[in-house]
C-alpha positions in Angstrom: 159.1 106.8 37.4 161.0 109.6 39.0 158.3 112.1 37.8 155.3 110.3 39.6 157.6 110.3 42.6 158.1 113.8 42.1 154.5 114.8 41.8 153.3 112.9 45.1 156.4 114.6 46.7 154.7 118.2 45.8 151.0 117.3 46.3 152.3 115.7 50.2 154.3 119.0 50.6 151.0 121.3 49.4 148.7 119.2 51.5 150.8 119.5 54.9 151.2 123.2 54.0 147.3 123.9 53.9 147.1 121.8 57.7 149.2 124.5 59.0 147.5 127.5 58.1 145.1 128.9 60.4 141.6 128.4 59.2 140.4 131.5 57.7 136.4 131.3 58.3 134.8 129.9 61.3 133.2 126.8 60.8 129.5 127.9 62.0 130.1 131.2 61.1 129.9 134.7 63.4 128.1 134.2 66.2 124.1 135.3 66.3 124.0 139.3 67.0 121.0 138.6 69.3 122.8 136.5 71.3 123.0 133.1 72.2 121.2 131.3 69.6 119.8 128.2 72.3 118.2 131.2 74.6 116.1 132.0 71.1 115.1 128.4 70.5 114.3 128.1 74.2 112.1 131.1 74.2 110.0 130.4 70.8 109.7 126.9 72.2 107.8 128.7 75.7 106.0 130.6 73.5 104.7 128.3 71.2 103.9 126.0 74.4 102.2 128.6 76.3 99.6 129.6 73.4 98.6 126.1 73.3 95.7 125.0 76.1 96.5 120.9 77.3 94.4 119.1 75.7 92.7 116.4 77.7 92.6 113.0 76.3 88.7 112.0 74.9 87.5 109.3 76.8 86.8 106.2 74.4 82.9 105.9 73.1 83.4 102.6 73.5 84.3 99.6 75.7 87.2 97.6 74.8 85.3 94.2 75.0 82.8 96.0 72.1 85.9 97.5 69.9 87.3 94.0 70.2 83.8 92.2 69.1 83.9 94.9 66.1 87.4 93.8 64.4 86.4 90.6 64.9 83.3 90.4 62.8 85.5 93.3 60.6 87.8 90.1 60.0 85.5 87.8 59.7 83.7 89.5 56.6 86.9 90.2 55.0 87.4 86.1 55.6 84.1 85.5 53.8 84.7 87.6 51.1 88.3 86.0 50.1 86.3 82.8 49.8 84.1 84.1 47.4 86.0 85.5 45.5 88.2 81.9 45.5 85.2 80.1 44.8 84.4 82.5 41.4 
């Protein structure tokens, strides 16, 4: 018993130990040499933009009240052919 006390007494006294000492690596590492890494994200992200024309949206070929009447009859065949394939 006094041995397992003794162990957690040494592995509490290692861990505080390692809390103290100053952390030896950054954690994100050295800064960028180019600078600040956002300004280089910003400025990729105006070029990529800039190369690209807007597209303008197509206007649809067709009316609503048409694409409507068109997944209607789509549904409608789909309905007629789960009944024959109930009735084979």
């Amino acid at each position: 018993m006094w041995l397992v006390v003794t162990v957690g007494i040494g592995a509490l006294a290692r861990r505080l130990k390692h809390r103290r000492e100053p952390a030896l690596v950054e954690p994100f590492g050295p800064p960028a040499a180019g600078g600040d890494p956002a300004d280089e994200l910003r400025r990729k992200l105006a070029e990529s933009r800039a190369e690209e024309p807007p597209e303008a949206p197509e206007p649809p070929e067709e009316t609503v009240e048409e694409r409507r009447a068109d997944v209607h009859d789509q549904g409608r065949a789909a309905l007629d052919d789960m009944r024959d394939s109930e009735k084979e």
